[in-house]
VOPAGU-2260 file (C-alpha; in pm, 1 decimal, decimal comma):
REM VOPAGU-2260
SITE   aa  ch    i         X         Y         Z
SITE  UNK   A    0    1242,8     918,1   -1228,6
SITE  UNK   A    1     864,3     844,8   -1414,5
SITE  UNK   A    2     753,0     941,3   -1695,8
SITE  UNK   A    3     430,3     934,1   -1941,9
SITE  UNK   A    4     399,4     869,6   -2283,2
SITE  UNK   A    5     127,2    1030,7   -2390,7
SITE  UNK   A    6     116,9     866,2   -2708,6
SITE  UNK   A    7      -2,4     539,6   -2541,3
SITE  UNK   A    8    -237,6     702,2   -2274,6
SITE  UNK   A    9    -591,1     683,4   -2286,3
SITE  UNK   A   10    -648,6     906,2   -2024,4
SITE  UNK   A   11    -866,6     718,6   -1799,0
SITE  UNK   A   12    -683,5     855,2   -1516,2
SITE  UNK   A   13    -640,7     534,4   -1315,1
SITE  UNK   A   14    -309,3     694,5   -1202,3
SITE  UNK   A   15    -486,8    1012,3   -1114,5
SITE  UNK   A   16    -676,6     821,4    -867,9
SITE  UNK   A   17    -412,2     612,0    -677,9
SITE  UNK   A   18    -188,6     890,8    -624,8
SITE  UNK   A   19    -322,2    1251,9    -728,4
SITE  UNK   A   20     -20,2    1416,9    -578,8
SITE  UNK   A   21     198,8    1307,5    -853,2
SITE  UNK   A   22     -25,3    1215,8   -1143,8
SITE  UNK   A   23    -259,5    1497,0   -1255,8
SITE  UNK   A   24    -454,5    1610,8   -1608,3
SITE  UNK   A   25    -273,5    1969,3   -1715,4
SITE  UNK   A   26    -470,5    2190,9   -1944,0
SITE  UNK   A   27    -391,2    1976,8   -2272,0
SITE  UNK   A   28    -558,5    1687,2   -2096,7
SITE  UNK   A   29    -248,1    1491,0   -2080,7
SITE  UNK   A   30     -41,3    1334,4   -1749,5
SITE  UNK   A   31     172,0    1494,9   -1612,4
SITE  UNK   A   32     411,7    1311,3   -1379,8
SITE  UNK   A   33     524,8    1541,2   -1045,9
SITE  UNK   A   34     846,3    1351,9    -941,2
SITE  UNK   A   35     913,4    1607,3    -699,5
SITE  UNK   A   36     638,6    1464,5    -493,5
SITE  UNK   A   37     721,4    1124,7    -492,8
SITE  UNK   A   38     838,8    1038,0    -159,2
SITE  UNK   A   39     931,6     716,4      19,4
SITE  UNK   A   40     570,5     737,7     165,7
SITE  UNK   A   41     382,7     786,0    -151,9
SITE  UNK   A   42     633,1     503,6    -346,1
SITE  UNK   A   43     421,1     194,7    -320,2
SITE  UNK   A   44     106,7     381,3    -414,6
SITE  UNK   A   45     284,8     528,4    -743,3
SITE  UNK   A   46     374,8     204,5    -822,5
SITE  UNK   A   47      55,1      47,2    -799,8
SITE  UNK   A   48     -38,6     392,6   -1027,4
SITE  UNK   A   49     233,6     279,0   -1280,8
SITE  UNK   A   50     134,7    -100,3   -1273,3
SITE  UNK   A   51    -193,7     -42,8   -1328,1
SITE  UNK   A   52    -221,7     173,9   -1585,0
SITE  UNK   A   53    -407,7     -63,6   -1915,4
SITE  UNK   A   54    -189,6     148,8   -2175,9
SITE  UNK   A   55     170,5      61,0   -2025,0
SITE  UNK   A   56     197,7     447,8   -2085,0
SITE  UNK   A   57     376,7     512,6   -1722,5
SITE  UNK   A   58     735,1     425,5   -1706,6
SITE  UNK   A   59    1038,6     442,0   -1510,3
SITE  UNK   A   60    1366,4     565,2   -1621,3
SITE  UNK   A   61    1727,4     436,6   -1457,3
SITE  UNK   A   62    1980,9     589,9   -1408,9
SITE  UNK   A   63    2142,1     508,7   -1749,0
SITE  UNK   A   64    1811,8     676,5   -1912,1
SITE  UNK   A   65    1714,8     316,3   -1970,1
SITE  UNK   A   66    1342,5     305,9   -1978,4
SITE  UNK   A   67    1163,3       3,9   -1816,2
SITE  UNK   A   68     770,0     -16,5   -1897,3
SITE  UNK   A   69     505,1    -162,0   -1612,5
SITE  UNK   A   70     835,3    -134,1   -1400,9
SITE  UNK   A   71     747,3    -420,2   -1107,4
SITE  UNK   A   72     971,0    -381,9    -791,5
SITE  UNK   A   73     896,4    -788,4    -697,9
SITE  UNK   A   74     999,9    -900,2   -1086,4
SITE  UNK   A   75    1313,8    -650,1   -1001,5
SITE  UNK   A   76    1374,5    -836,1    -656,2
SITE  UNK   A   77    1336,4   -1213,5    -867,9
SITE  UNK   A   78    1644,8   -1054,0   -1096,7
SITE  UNK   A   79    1850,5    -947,7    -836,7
SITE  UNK   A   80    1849,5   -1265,9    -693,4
């Protein structure tokens, strides 16, 4: 599962336009993070979204609510090795 901190965003919406199915502006003008829509076809583009974003404010949470900032799935590969 993603999420946003908010705090951190700047809003620039980088995210927004690598994968607009799961990262839109709601009314507040924050992120908002549509895990529903993240499929195995969409993966690699939300984590480009996630890796790109210049505030670090994207992350990914494990399963043991963990969170992992600028999560990289090659780094992750390198560890598991």
């Amino acid at each position: 599962m993603f999420k946003v901190d908010n705090d951190k965003c700047y809003r620039c919406g980088i995210c927004t336009g690598i994968e607009l199915d799961v990262f839109q502006f709601n009314d507040e003008g924050n992120i908002q993070i549509n895990n529903d829509k993240i499929t195995e076809d969409n993966m690699d583009q939300v984590m480009t979204a996630i890796n790109s974003c210049p505030a670090g404010a994207l992350q990914m949470v494990m399963d043991d609510n963990a969170v992992r900032d600028g999560f990289n799935p090659i780094e992750n590969e390198k560890e598991d090795n």
